[in-house]
C-alpha positions, -999 to +999 in steps of 0.1 A: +610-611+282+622-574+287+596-550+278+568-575+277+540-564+305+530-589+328+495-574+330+463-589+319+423-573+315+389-596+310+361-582+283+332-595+271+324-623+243+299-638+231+300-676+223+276-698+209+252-674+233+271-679+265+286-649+277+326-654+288+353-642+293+390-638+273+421-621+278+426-593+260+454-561+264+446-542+293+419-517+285+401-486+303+371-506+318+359-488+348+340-459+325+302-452+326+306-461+290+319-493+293+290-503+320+268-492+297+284-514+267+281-543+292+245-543+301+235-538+265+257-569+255+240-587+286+211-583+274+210-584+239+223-620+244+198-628+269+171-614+247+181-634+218+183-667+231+152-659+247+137-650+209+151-680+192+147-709+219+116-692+234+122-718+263+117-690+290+084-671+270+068-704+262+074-715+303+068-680+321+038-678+295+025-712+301+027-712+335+011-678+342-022-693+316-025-724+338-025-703+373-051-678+356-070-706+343-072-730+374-080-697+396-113-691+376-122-723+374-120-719+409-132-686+420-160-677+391-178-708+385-213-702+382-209-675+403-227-638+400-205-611+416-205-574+414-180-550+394-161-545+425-160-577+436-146-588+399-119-562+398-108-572+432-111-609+421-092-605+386-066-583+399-058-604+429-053-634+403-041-615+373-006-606+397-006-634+416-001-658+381+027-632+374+046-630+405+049-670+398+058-668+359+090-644+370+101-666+394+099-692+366+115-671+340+144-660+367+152-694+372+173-694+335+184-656+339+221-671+347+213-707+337+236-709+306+265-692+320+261-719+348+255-747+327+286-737+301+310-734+332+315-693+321+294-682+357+327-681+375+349-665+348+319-635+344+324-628+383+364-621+375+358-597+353+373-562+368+351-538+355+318-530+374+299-562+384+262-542+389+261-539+352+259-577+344+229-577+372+213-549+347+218-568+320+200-597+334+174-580+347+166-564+314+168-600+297+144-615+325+122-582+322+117-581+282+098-619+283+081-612+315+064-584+299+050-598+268+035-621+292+020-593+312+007-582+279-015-612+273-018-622+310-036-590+319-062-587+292-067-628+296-075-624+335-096-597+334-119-607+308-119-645+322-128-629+359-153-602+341-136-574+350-137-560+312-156-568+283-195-566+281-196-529+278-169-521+307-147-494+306-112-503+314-087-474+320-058-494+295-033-467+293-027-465+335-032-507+337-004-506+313+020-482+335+010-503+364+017-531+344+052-519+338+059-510+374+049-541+388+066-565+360+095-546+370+094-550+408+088-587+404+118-590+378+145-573+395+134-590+427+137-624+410+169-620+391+188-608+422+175-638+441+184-660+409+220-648+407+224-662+444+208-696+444+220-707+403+245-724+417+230-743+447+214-778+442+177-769+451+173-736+431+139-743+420+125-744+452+153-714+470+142-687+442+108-684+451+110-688+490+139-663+493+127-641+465+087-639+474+088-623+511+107-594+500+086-589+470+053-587+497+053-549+489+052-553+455+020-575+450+002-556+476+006-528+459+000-536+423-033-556+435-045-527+451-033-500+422-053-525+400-088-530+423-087-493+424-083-484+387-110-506+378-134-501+402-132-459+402-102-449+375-073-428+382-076-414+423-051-399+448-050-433+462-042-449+435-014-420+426-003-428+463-001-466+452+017-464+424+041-434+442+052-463+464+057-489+440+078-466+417+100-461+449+102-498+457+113-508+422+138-479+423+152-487+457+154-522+444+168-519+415+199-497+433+199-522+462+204-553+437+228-535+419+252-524+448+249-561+463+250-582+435+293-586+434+288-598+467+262-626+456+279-640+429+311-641+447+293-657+476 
């Protein structure tokens, strides 16, 4: 038909909590503004499925309980240690049952796109493909850390690193907290968007996504140790330095490759 414009756009919907794709009149889509639209849409979607289902708190939550649990069944039975000992002891456990709960928790970051058949339609969308990795991340992160919340308090008082009198420096533990739910998150969901749609997933996430992540236990273990055996030291500003830069870096990294892993 003369005059008609043989030109078509893709922009977000959201449908029965799957995010899709429709055709819609082309559109100016390559703005800061409308990346920024698209990671809040991401995950506002993410965050309320995750609020209504609760499928990935009541797993990620579950799971990090159990690891803390068998670990001091383990490690503190019957056993008298010193303050240093049990802050190295907690925080070693404390991160380690949180490192596994995001690997759990990243395993559904893309899951119902996949499932609904919308994965492939999201990676045609023109406009710029990092933001739908930020609006995962911020889905997988916003679960993870009400985890943390409860994780951290529960592992330190089940390893006796707090309670009975001991002072715990809360308002650093909960930056730390933050940097280190963070590392693990955007390291997870990066890794989740490449193996949702191969046949072992479950097992892929964790062995690709843990190695890289290396930097980010060491370091929140030792930030952790160090907080609670002396408080707030250069070393521990050096500790948490490094794991600000690592989440950063990342963060960027992810965002820059992820069009190339979906598309993969």
């Amino acid at each position: 038909m003369a005059g008609e414009k043989n030109v078509e756009s893709r922009v977000w919907i959201v449908e029965q909590d799957v995010l899709t794709t429709i055709h819609d009149p082309p559109t100016t889509l390559h703005t800061p503004r409308s990346a920024f639209q698209t990671v809040l849409t991401v995950a506002a979607k993410d965050l309320r499925v995750a609020g209504r289902t609760r499928d990935a708190l009541l797993a990620t939550g579950f799971f990090a309980g159990l690891v803390l649990l068998v670990l001091g069944l383990a490690l503190t039975g019957g056993v008298t240690r010193s303050d240093d000992q049990a802050a190295a002891l907690a925080s070693g456990a404390v991160w380690t049952a949180l490192a596994l709960a995001a690997a759990v928790g990243a395993q559904r970051a893309f899951a119902q796109e996949q499932e609904a058949g919308a994965l492939e339609q999201l990676t045609l969308y023109p406009g710029a493909h990092g933001a739908l990795y930020l609006g995962k991340l911020l889905g997988v992160l916003g679960p993870l850390l009400l985890v943390a919340a409860l994780a951290v308090p529960m592992g330190l008082i089940l390893f006796g690193a707090a309670g009975a009198g001991r002072a715990v420096p809360w308002p650093a533990l909960a930056l730390l907290t933050v940097l280190g739910v963070l590392g693990f998150a955007a390291g997870t969901t990066f890794y989740g968007s490449i193996t949702v749609s191969l046949r072992a997933r479950e097992a892929l996430l964790p062995a690709l996504a843990f190695p890289i992540l290396v930097p980010v236990v060491i370091s929140t273990v030792k930030a952790t140790t160090l907080l609670l055996q002396t408080g707030w030291t250069p070393e521990v500003t050096a500790w948490v330095g490094f794991l600000a830069a690592f989440d950063i870096g990342t963060v960027i990294l992810a965002t820059l490759l992820f069009p190339y892993a979906v598309e993969g």
